[in-house]
C-alpha positions as CSV (number, residue, x, y, z in Angstrom):
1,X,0.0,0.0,0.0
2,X,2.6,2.4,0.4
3,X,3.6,2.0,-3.2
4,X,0.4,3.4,-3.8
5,X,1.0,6.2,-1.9
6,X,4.6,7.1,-3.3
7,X,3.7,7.4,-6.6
8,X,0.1,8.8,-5.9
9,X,-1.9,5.6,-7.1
10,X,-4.1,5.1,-4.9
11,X,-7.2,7.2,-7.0
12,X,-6.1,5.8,-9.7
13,X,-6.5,2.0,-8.3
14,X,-9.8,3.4,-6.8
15,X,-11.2,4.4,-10.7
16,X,-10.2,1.3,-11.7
17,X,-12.1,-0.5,-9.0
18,X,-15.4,1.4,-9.0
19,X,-15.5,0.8,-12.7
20,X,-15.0,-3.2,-12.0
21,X,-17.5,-3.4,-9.2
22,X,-20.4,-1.2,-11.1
23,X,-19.2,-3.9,-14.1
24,X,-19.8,-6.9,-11.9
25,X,-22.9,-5.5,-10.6
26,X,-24.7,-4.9,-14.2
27,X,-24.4,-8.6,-15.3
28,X,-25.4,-9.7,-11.4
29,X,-28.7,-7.6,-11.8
30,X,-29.4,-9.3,-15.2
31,X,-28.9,-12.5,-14.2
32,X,-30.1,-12.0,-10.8
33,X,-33.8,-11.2,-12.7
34,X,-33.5,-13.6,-15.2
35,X,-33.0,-16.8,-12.6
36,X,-34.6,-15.6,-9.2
37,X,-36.8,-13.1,-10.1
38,X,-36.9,-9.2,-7.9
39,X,-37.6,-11.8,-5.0
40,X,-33.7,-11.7,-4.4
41,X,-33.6,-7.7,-3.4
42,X,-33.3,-8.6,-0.1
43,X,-29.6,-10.0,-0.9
44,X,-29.2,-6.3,-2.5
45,X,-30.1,-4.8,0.8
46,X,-28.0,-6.9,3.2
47,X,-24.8,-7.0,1.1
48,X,-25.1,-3.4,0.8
49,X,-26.0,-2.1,4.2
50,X,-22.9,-4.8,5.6
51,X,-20.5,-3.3,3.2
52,X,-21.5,0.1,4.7
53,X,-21.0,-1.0,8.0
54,X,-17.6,-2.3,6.6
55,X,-16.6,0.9,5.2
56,X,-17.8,3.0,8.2
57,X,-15.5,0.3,10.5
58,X,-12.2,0.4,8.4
59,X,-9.7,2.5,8.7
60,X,-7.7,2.3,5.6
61,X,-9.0,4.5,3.0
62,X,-8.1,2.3,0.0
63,X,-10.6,-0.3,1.2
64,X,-13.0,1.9,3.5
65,X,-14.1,3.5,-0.2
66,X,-14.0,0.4,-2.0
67,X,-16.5,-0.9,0.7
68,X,-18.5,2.1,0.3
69,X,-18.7,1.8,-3.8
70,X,-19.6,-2.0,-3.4
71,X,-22.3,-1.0,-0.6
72,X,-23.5,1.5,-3.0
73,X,-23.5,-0.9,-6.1
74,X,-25.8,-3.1,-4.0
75,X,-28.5,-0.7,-2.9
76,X,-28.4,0.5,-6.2
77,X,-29.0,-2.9,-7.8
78,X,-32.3,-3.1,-5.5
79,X,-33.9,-0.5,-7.9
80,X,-31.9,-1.8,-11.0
81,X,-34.0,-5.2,-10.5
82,X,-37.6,-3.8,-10.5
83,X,-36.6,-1.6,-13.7
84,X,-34.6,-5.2,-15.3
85,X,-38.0,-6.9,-14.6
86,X,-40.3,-3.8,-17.0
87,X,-37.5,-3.9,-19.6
88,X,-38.0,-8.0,-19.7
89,X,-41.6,-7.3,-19.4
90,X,-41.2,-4.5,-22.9
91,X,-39.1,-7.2,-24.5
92,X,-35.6,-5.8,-24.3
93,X,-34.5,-8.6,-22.1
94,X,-35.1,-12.8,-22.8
95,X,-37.5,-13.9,-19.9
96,X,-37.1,-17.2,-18.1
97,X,-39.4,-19.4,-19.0
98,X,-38.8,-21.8,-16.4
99,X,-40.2,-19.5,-14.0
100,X,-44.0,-20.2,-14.3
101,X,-46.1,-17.4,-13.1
102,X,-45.1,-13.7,-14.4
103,X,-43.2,-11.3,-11.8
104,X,-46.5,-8.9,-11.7
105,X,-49.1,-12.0,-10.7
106,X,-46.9,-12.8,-8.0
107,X,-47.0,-9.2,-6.1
């Protein structure tokens, strides 16, 4: 870590990062929807509000932010799964049709 430091890396390692974790998160969501259904938010919610709590309990910056981003990336996803299932529902996304009743029945 000091490396980073010395030769003023460490928001550069940060960018990097934030772009691979909102990356992850976008096929996660789809996938997430296409399998499971907006039943699995809850997962959204805990992951995020523990990697909160994570980034609110470390002390090094380099991984207190990346906590945050990731924590972020999950609470976002909760809403990214309700608007995945109306773009599945308009067509723009292959539905499952293993999963028997539609999303909206099962409200």
């Amino acid at each position: 870590m000091d490396f980073l430091t010395q030769y003023n890396l460490t928001g550069l390692v940060i960018g990097i990062a934030t772009f691979l974790i909102i990356g992850l998160f976008h096929p996660l969501v789809i996938k997430g929807e296409y399998y499971f259904g907006v039943k699995i938010w809850w997962i959204f919610l805990v992951m995020g509000l523990a990697a909160i709590a994570g980034s609110i309990a470390v002390r090094h910056i380099l991984w207190s932010t990346l906590l945050a981003v990731w924590g972020a990336s999950s609470l976002w996803s909760i809403g990214e799964l309700f608007e995945q299932r109306q773009r599945v529902a308009k067509g723009w996304f292959p539905k499952n049709p293993r999963r028997n009743a539609p999303e909206s029945s099962r409200q």
